[in-house]
C-alpha positions, 0 to 999 in steps of 0.5 A, a space after each residue: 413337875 421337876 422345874 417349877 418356873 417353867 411350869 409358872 411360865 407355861 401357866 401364865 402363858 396358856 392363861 394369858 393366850 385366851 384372855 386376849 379380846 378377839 375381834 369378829 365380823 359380821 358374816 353378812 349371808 347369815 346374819 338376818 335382821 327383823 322387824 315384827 308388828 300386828 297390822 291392824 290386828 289382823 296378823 302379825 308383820 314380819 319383815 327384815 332388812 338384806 344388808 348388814 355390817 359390824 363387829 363383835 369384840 368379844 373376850 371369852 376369859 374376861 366375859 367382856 364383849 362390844 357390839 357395833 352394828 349398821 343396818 342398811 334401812 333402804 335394804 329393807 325387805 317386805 317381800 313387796 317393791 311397792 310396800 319396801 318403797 312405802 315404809 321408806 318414805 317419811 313417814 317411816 324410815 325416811 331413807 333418804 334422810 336416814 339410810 342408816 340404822 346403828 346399834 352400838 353397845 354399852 355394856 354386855 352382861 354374861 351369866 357364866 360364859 354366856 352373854 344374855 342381854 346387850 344394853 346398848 344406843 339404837 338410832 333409827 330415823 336420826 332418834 337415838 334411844 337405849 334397847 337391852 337386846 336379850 340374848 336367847 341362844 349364844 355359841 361360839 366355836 369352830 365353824 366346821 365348814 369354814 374352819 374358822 372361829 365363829 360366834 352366833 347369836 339370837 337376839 330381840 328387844 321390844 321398842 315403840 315406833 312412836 319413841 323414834 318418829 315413827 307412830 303413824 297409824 298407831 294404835 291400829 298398827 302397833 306401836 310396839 315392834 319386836 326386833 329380832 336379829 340372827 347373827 352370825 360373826 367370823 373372827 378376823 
């Protein structure tokens, strides 16, 4: 190139452009999630919760990322209005004292351009506890439909219910639950 300080300039400026932290909100109509335990051995219970909010601030060049999210407890979704109300009650969710499920990050770890794993506070039932979240499919790209930046990710962790006040009828229902979580997030 003939100028080389224009060509500094135009690097610096098209290095500095992507290295800038984005933020991105949880598309609350694709993001899903879900608790699995085994129901006295007999089959393995799959359930979710409807309504979820939070952000991502996610820095593609640093390969830095946040997660904040809030889980509705009372949006939780058995397929049954009786057992939804059941597993709301004290001995469980506690709803009316608890309507809130958070999880907030504390460190993301990336190998290359792709987070793997978020390590992170999850209060449930009032009891705050550290969960890694791994991260099993990560994508972040324009959405074809919306034409909008997006990233999207499928992520679980295994926790006990009994670390969170919520051990009744263990062992015979599994203490162990498997959290999983579809996300879908839109850039702001």
């Amino acid at each position: 190139m003939k100028h080389p300080v224009l060509a500094l300039v135009l690097a610096l400026l098209a290095g500095g452009a992507g290295a800038a932290p984005e933020t991105y909100v949880i598309d609350t109509a694709h993001t899903a999630p879900r608790f699995e335990y085994s129901h006295f051995g007999f089959s393995n219970q799959l359930h979710s919760f409807d309504k979820t909010s939070g952000k991502i601030v996610y820095d593609r060049a640093a390969r830095t990322a946040s997660v904040e999210v809030s889980i509705d407890a009372r949006s939780v979704n058995t397929g049954f209005a009786l057992f939804n109300e059941h597993i709301q009650g004290a001995d469980f969710f506690d709803t009316a004292a608890y309507p809130e499920i958070t999880f907030k990050s504390t460190r993301v770890r990336f190998e290359g351009d792709k987070p793997v794993a978020v390590e992170g506070d999850l209060t449930l039932k009032g009891v705050t506890r550290p969960v890694t979240l791994s991260v099993a499919t990560f994508q972040a790209r324009l959405n074809p439909m919306r034409k909008k930046d997006e990233i999207g990710a499928n992520a679980f962790a295994k926790i006990k219910r009994s670390d969170f006040n919520m051990g009744k009828f263990a062992p015979n229902v599994s203490d162990d639950v498997t959290l999983s979580i579809a996300v879908e997030a839109i850039k702001e």
